[in-house]
N, C-alpha and C positions, 0 to 999 in steps of 0.2 A: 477460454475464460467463461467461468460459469456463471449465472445469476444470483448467485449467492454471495459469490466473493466479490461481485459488483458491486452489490449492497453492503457487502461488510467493508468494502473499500469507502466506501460513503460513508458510513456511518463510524468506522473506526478502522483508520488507515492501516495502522502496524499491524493488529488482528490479521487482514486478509491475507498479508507476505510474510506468515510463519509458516508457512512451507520453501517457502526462495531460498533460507538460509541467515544468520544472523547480522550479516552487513546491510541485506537488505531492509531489515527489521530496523536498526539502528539508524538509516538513512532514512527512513519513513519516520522514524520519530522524531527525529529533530526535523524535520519537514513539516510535521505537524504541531511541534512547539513552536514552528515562528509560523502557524497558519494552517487554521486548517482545510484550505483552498490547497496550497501547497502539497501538506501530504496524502488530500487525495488524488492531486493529477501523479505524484510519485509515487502511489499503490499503484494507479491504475499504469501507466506505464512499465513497471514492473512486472504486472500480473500479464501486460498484453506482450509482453518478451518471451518469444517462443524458444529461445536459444536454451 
C-alpha cells in the first residue's frame, strides 16, 4: 500500500480502489454515501487486501 493511495483513500474513498475492480468501487461508494468515516475504513481495508 502506497502513500498515495493512503491519501487518496482519505480524501476520496472510491478514487483510491479503481484499480481493485468495479464491485469494489461501488462498495466504497455507497460507504461513502452513508459516511464518510465508513468509506474510508472500506478503501483502506480493501487497498490493505493482499489477495
Amino acid at each position: 500500500m502506497s502513500f498515495w493511495r493512503v491519501l487518496l483513500a482519505i480524501l476520496f474513498p472510491p478514487l483510491s480502489v479503481i484499480g481493485k475492480g468495479c464491485g469494489s468501487i461501488l462498495i466504497v461508494l455507497l460507504l461513502t454515501l452513508c459516511g464518510w468515516v465508513p468509506g474510508v475504513i472500506g478503501a483502506l481495508v480493501i487497498l490493505n487486501n493482499t489477495n
